[in-house]
mmCIF file of the C-alpha atoms, coordinates in Angstrom:
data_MODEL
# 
_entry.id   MODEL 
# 
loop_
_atom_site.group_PDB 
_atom_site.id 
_atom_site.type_symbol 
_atom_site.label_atom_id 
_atom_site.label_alt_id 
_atom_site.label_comp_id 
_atom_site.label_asym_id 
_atom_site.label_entity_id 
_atom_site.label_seq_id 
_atom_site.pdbx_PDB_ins_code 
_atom_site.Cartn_x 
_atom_site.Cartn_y 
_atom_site.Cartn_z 
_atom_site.occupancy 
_atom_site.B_iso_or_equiv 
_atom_site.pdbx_formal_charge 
_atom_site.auth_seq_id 
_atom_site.auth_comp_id 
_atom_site.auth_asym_id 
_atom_site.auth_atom_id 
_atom_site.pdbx_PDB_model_num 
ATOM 1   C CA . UNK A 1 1   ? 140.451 56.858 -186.495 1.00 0.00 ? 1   UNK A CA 1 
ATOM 2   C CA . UNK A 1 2   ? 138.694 58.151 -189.645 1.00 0.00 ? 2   UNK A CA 1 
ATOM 3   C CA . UNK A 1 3   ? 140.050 61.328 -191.508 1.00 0.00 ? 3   UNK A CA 1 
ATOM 4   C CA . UNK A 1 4   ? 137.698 64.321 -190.624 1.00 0.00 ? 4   UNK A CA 1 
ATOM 5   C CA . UNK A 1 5   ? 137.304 67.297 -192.364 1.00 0.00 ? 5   UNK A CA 1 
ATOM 6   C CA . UNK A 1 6   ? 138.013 70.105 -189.736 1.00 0.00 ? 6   UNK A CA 1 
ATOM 7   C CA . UNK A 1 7   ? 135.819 73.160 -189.567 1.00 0.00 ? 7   UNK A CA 1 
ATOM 8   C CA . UNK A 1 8   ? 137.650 76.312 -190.205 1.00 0.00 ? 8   UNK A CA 1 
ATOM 9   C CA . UNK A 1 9   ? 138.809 78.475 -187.492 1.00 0.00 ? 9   UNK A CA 1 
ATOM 10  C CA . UNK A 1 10  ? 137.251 81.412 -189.232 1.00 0.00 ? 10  UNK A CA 1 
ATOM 11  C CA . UNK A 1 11  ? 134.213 82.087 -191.154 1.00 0.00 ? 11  UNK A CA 1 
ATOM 12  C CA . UNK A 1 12  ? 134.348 81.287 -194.977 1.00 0.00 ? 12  UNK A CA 1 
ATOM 13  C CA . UNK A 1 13  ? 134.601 85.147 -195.766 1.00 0.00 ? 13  UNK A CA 1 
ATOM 14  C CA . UNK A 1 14  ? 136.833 86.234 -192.642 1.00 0.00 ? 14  UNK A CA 1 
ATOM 15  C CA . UNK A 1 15  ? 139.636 86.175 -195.037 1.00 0.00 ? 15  UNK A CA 1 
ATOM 16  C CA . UNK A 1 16  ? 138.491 88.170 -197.697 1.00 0.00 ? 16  UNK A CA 1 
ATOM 17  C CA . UNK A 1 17  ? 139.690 91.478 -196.981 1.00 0.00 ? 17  UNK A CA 1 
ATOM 18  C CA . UNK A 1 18  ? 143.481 90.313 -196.120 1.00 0.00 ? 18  UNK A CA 1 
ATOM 19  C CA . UNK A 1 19  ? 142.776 88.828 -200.434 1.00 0.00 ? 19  UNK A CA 1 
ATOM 20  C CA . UNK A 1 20  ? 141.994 84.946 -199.864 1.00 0.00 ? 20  UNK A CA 1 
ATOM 21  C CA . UNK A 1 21  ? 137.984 85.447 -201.091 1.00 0.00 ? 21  UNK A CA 1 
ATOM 22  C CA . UNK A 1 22  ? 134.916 83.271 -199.558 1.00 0.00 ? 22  UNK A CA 1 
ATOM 23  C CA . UNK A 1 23  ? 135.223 81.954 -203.088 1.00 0.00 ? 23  UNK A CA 1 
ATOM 24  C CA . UNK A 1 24  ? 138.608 80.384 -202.684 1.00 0.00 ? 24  UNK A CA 1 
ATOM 25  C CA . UNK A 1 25  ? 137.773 79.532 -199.235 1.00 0.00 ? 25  UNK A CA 1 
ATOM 26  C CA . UNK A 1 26  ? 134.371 77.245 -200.546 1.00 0.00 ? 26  UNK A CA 1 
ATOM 27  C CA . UNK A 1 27  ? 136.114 75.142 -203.226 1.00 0.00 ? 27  UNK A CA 1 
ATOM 28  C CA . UNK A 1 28  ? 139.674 74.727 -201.527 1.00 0.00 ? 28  UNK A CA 1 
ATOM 29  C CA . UNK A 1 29  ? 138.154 73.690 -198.056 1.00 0.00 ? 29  UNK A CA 1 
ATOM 30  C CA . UNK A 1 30  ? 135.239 72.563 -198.786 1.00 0.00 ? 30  UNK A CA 1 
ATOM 31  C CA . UNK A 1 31  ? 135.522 70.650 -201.803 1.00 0.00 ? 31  UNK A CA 1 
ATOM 32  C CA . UNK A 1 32  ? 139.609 69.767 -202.380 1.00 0.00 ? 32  UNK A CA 1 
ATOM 33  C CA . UNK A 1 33  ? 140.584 69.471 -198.637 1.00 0.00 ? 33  UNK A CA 1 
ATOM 34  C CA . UNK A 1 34  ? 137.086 67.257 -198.334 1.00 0.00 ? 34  UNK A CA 1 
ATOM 35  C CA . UNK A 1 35  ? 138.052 65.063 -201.725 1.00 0.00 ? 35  UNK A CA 1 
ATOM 36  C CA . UNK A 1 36  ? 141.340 64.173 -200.049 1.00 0.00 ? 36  UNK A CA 1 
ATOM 37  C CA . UNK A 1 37  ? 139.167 63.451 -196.288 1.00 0.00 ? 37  UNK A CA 1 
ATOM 38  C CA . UNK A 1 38  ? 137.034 61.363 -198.471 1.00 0.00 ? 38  UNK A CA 1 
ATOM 39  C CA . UNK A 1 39  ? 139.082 59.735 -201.170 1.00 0.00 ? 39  UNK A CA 1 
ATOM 40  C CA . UNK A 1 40  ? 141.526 58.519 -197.818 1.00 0.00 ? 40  UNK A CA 1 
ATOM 41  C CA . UNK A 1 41  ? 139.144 57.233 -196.080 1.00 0.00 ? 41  UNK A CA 1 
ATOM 42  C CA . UNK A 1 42  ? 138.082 55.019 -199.004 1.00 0.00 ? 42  UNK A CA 1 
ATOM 43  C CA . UNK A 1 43  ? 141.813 53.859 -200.099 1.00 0.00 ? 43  UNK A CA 1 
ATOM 44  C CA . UNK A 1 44  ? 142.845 52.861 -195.882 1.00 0.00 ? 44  UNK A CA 1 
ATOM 45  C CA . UNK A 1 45  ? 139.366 50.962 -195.491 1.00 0.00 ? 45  UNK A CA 1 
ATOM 46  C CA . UNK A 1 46  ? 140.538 47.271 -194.718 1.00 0.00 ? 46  UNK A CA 1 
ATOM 47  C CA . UNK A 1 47  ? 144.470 48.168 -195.285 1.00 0.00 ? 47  UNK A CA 1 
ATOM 48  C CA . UNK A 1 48  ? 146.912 47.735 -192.335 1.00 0.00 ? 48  UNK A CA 1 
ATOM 49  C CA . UNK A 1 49  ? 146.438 52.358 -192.159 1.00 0.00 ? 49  UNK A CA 1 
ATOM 50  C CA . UNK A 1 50  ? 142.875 52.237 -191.347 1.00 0.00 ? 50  UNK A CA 1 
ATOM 51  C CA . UNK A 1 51  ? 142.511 53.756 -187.512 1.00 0.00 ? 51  UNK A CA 1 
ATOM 52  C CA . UNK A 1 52  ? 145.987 54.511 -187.492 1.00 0.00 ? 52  UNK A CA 1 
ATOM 53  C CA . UNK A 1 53  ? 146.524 58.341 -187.078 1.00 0.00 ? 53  UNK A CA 1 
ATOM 54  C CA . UNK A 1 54  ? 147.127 60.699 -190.242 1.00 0.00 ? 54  UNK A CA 1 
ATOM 55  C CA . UNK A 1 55  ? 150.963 61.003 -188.947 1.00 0.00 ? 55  UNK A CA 1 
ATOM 56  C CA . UNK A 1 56  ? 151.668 57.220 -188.428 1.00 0.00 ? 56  UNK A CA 1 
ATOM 57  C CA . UNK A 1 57  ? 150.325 56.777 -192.151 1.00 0.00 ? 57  UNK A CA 1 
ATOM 58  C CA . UNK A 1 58  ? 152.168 59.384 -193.792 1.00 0.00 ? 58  UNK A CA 1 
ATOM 59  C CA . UNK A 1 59  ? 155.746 58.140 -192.904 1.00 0.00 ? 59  UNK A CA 1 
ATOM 60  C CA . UNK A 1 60  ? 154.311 54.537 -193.281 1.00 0.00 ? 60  UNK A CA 1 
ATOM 61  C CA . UNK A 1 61  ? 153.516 54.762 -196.681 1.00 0.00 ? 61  UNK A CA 1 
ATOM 62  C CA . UNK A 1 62  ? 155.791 57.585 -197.966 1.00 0.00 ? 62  UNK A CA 1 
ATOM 63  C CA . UNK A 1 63  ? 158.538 56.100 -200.781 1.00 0.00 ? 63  UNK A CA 1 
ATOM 64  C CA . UNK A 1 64  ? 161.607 57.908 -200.828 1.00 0.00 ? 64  UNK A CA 1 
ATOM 65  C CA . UNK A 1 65  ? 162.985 58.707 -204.005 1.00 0.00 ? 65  UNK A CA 1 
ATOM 66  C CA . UNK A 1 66  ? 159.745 57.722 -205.979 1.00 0.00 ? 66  UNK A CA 1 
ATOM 67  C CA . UNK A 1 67  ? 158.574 59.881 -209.004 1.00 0.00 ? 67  UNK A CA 1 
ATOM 68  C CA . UNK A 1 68  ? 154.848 59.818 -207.683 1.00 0.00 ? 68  UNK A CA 1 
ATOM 69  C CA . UNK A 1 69  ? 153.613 58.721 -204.489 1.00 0.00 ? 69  UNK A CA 1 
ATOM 70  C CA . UNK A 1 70  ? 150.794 55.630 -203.919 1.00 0.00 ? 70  UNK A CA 1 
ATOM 71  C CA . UNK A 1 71  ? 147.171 57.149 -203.404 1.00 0.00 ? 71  UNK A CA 1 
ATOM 72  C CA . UNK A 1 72  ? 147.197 56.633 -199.685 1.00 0.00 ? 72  UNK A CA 1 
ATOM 73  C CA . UNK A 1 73  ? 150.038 58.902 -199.058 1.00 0.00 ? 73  UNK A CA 1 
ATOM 74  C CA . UNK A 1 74  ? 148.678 61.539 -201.487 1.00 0.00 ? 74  UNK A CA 1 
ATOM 75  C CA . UNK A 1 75  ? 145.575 61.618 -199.627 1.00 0.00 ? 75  UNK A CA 1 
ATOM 76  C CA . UNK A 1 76  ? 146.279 61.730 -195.768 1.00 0.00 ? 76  UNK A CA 1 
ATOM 77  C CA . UNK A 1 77  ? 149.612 64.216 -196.770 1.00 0.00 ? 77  UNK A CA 1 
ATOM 78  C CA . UNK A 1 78  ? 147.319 66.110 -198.213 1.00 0.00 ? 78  UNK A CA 1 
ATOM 79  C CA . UNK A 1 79  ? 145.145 66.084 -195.766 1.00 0.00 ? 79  UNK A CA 1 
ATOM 80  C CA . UNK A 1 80  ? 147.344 66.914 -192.502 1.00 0.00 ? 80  UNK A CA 1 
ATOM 81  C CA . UNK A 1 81  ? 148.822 70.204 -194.540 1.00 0.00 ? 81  UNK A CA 1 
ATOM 82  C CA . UNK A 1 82  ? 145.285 71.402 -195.164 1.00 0.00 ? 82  UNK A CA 1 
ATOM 83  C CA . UNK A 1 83  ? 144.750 71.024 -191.278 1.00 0.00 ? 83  UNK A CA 1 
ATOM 84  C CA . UNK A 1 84  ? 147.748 72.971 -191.243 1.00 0.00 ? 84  UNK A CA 1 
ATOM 85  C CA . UNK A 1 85  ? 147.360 75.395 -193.597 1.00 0.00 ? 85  UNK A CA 1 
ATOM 86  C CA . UNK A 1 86  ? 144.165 76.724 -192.402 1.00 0.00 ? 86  UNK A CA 1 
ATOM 87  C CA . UNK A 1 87  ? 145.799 77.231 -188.510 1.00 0.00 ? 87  UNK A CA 1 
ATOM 88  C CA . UNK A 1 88  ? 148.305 79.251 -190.208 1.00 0.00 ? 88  UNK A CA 1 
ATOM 89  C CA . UNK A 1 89  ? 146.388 82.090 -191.663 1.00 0.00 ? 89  UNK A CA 1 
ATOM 90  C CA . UNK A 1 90  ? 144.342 84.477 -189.565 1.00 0.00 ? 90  UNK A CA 1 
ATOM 91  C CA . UNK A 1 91  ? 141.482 87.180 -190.017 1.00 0.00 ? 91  UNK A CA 1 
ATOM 92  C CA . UNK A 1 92  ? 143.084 89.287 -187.452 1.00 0.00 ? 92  UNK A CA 1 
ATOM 93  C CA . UNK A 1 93  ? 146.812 90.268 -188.209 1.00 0.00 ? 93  UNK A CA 1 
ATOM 94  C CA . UNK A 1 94  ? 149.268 88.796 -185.437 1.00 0.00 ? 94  UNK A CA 1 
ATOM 95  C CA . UNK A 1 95  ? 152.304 90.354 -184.537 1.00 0.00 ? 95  UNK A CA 1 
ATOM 96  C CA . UNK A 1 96  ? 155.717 88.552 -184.848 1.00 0.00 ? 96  UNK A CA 1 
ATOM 97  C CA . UNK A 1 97  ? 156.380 87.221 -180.964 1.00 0.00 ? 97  UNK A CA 1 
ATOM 98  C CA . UNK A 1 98  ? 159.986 88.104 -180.534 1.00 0.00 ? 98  UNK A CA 1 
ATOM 99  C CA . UNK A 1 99  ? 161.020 84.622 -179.871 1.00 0.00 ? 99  UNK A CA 1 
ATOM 100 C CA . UNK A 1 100 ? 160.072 84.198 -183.344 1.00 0.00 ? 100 UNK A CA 1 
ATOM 101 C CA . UNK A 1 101 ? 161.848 87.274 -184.778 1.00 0.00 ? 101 UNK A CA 1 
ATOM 102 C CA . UNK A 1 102 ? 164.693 86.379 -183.457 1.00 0.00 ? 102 UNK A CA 1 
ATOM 103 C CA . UNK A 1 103 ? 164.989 83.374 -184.414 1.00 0.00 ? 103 UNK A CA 1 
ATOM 104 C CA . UNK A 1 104 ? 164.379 84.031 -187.856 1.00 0.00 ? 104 UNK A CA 1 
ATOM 105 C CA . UNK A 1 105 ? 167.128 86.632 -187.482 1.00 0.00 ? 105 UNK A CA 1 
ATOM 106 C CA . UNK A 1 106 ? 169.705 83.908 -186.396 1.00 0.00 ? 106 UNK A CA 1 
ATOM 107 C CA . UNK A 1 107 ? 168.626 81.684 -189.184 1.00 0.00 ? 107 UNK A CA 1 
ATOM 108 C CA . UNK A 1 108 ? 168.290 84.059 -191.626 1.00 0.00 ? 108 UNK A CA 1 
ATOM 109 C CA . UNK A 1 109 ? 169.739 87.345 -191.124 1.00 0.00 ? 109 UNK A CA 1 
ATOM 110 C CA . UNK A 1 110 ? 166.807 89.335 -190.962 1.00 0.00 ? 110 UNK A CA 1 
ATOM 111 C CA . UNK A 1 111 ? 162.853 88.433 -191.156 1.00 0.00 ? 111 UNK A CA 1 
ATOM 112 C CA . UNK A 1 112 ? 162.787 90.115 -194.681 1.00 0.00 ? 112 UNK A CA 1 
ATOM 113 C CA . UNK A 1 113 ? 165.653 87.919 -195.720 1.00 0.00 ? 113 UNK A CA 1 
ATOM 114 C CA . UNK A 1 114 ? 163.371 84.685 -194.578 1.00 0.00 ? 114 UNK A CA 1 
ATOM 115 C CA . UNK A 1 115 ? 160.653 86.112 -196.676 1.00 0.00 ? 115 UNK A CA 1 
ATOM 116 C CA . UNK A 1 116 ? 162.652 86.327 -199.272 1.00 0.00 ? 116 UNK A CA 1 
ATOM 117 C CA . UNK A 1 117 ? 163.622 82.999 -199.477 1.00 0.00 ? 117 UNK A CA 1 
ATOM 118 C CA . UNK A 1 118 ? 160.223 81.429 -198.436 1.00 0.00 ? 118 UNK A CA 1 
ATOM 119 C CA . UNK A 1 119 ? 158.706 83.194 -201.211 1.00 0.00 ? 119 UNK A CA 1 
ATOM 120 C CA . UNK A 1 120 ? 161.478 82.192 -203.762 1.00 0.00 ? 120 UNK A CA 1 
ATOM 121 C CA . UNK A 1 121 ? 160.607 78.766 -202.548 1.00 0.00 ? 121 UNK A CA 1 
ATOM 122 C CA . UNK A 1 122 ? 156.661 78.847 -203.581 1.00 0.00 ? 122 UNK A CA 1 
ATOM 123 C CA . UNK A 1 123 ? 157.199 80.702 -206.630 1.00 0.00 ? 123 UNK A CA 1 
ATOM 124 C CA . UNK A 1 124 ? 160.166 78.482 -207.784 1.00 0.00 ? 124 UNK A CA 1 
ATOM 125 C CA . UNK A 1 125 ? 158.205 75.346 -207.425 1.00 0.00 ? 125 UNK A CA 1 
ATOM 126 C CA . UNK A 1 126 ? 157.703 73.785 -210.683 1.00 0.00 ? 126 UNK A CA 1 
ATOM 127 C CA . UNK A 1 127 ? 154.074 72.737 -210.849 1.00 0.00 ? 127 UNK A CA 1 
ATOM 128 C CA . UNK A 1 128 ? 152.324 71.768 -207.479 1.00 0.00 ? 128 UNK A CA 1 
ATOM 129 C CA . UNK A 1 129 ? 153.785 71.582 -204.144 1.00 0.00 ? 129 UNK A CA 1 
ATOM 130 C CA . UNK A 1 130 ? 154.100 73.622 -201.112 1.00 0.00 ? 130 UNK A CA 1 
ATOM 131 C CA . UNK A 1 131 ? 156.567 75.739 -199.153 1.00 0.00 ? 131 UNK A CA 1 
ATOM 132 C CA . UNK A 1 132 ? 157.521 75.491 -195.764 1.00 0.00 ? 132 UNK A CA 1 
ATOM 133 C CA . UNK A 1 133 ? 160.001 76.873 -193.058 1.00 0.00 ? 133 UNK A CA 1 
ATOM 134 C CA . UNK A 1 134 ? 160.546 74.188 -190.651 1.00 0.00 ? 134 UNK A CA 1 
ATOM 135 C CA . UNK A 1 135 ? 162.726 73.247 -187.752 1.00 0.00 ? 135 UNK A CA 1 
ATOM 136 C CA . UNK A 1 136 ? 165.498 70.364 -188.292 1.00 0.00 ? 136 UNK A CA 1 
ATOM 137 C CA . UNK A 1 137 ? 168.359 69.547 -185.760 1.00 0.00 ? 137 UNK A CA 1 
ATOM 138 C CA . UNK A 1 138 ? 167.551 72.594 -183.696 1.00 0.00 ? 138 UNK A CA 1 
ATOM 139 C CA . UNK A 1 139 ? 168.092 75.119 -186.742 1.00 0.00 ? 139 UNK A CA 1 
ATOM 140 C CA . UNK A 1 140 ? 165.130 76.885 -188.982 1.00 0.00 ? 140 UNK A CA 1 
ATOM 141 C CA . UNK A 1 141 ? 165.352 76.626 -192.767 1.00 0.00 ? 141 UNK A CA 1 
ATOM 142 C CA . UNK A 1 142 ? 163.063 77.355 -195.977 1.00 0.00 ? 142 UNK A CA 1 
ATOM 143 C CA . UNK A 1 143 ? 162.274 74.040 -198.118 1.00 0.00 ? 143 UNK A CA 1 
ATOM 144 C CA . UNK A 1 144 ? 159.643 73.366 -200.471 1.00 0.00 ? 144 UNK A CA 1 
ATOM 145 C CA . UNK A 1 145 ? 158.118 69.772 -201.740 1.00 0.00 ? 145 UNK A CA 1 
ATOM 146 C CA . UNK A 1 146 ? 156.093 68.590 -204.812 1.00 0.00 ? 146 UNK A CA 1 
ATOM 147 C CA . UNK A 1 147 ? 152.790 67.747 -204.695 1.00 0.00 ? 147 UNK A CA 1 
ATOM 148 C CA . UNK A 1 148 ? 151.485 66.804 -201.162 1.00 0.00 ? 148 UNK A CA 1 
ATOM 149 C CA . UNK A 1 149 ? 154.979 66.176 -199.627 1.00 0.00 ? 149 UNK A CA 1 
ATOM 150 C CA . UNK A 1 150 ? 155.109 67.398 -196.572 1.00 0.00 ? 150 UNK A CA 1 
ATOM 151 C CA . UNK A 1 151 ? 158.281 67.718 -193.335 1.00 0.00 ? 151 UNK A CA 1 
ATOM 152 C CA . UNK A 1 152 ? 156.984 64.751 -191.614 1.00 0.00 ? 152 UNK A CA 1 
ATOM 153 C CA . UNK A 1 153 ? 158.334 62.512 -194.189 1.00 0.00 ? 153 UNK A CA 1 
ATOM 154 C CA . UNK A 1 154 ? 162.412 64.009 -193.500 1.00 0.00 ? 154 UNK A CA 1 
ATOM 155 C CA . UNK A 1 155 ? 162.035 63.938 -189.388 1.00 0.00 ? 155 UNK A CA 1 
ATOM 156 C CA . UNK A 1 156 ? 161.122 67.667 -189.680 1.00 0.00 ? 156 UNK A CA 1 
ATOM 157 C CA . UNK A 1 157 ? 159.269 69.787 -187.761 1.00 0.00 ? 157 UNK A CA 1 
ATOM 158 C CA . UNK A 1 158 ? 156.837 72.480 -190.403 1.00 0.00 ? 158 UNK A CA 1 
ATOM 159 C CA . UNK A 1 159 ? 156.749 75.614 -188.589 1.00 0.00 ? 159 UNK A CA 1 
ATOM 160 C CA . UNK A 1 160 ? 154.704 77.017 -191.781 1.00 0.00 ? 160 UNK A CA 1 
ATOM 161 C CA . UNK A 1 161 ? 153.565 76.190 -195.275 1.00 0.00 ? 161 UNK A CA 1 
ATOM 162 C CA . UNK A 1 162 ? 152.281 77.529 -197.743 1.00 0.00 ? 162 UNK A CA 1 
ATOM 163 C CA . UNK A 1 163 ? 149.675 76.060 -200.440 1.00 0.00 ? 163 UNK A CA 1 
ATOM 164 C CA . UNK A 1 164 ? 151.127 76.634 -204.286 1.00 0.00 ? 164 UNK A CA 1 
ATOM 165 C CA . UNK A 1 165 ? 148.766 74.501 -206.208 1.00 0.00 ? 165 UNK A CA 1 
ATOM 166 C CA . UNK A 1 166 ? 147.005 76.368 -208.457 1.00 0.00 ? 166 UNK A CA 1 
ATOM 167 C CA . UNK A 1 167 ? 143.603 76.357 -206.412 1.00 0.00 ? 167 UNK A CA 1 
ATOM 168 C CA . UNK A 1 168 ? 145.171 78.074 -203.685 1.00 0.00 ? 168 UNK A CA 1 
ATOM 169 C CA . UNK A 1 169 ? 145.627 81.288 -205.299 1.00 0.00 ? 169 UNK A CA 1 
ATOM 170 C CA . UNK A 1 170 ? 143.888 80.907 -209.217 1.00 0.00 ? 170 UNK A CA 1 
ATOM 171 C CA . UNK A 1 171 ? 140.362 82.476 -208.230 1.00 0.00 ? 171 UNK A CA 1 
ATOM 172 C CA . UNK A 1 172 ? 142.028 85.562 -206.550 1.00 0.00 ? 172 UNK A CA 1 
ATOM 173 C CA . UNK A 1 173 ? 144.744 85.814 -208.297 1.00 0.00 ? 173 UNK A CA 1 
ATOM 174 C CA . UNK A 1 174 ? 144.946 84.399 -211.919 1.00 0.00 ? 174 UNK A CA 1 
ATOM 175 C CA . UNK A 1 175 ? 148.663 83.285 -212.818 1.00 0.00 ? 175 UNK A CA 1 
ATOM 176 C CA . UNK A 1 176 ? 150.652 85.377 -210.272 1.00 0.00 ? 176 UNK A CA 1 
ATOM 177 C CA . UNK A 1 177 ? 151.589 82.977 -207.886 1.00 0.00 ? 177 UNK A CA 1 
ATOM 178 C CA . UNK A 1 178 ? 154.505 85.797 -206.437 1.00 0.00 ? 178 UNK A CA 1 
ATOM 179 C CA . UNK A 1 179 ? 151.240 88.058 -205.971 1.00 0.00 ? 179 UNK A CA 1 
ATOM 180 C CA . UNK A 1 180 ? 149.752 85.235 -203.651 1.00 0.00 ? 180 UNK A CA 1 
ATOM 181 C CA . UNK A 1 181 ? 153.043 84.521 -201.836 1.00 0.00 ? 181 UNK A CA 1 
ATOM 182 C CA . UNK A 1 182 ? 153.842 88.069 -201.022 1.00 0.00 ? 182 UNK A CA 1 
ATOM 183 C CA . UNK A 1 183 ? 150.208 88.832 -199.676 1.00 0.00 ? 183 UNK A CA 1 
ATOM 184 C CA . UNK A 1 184 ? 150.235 85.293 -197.688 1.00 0.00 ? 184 UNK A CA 1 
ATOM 185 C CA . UNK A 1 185 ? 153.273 86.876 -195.822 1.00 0.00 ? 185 UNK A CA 1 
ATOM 186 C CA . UNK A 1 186 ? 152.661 90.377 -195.278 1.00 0.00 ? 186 UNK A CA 1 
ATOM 187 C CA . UNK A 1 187 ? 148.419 89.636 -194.450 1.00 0.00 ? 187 UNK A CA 1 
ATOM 188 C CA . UNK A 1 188 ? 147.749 86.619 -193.740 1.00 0.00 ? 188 UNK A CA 1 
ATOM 189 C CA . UNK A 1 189 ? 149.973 84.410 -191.423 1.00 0.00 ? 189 UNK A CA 1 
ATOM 190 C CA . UNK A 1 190 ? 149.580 83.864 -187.915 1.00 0.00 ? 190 UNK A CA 1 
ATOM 191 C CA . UNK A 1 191 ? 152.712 84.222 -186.650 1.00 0.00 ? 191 UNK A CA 1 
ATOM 192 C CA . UNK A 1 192 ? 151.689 83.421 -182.826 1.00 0.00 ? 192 UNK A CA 1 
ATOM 193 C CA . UNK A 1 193 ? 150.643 79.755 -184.307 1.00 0.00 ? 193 UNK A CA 1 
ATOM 194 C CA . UNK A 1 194 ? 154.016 79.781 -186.054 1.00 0.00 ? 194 UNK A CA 1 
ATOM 195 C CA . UNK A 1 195 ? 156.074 80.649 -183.494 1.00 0.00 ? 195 UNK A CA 1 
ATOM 196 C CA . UNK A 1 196 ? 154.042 78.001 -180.869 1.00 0.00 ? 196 UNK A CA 1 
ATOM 197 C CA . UNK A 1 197 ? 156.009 75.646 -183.162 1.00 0.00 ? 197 UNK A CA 1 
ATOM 198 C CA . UNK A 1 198 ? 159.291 76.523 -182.050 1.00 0.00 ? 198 UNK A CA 1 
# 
C-alpha cells in the first residue's frame, strides 16, 4: 500500500483559537507531512518496502545506533507521527478520562508532574525531534527522539507526541519552543485519544 496523506480531523483553522493558526496548519500538513507522503513513496518504489505497511517499514529499515537514518526510514517515520500527531490535538478541549489520570498519577506522581517532564523533554531536545509518553512493559514513561524517531522502533507503544521541529511551532510562536509545549498541554491534546492508547 502507498503512503496517503490523511485529511485532517478538523478544519485547517479549527485550531486557531486553542494557538496552532490555519497558517501553521497549511504548511505543516499540507506541505511537510505531504513532502514526506511523497518523497516515500518515491524512495520504496521497486525496493523490497513498497506495499508493505508504514509500521512493517519503519522497524525494517530503522539502524540502531546510526548518526542519521537512510531516506526511507526518515520518510515513512515521519510520516506515521504526523498521522499521529494530528489525532492527538483537538478543537474541542477533552477532559482527562480517569483511567488516564490515574495512571499518570502511578507513573508519575501527579498529572502536573507528567507535564513537567513531557515538556522538559520537547524543550530539552537539541535540534529536531519529538516528545512522547508511551507505554513499555506495562509502565508509562516520558522519552523524546531526534529527528523522525519514533516508539515503534524500541517495541513501544506512543501514547502521545509532540512535534518540536521548528515548523511546528515557528509561525505562532517564534523561538519559544516552552511557549508551544506548555499551550500543546494545557489546549490542545485530546486526552480521550490518549488514553484509548492505554
Amino acid at each position: 500500500m502507498a503512503f496517503e496523506l490523511p485529511d485532517l480531523p478538523y478544519p485547517h483553522d479549527a485550531l486557531a483559537a486553542s494557538g496552532m493558526s490555519r497558517e501553521t496548519l497549511e504548511f505543516h500538513h499540507d506541505i511537510h507531512h505531504k513532502a514526506y507522503v511523497d518523497n516515500g513513496n518515491k524512495l520504496i518504489a521497486g525496493t523490497e518496502w513498497e506495499g508493505k505497511p508504514v509500521e512493517e517499514v519503519i522497524r525494517g529499515t530503522y539502524q540502531k545506533g546510526a548518526i542519521a537514518q537512510n531516506g526511507i526510514f526518515n520518510n515513512a517515520s515521519q510520516h506515521w507521527n504526523h498521522c499521529q500527531f494530528w489525532e492527538w490535538m483537538t478543537p474541542k478541549p477533552t477532559a482527562m478520562p480517569g483511567a488516564l489520570e490515574k495512571a499518570l498519577t502511578g507513573s508519575f506522581g501527579s498529572v502536573d508532574k507528567f507535564k513537567e517532564e513531557f515538556a522538559a523533554a520537547g524543550a530539552g531536545q537539541f535540534g529536531s525531534g519529538w516528545a512522547w509518553l508511551v507505554k513499555e512493559g506495562g509502565a508509562l514513561k516520558v522519552t523524546k527522539t531526534e529527528n523522525g524517531v519514533n516508539p515503534l522502533c524500541f517495541g513501544q507503544t506512543a501514547l502521545l507526541g509532540v512535534d518540536v521541529w521548528e515548523h511546528s511551532y515557528y509561525i505562532d510562536f517564534r523561538n519559544k519552543r516552552p511557549a508551544y509545549l506548555t499551550n500543546f498541554l494545557d489546549k490542545l491534546v485530546n486526552w480521550e485519544a490518549v488514553a484509548a492508547g492505554l
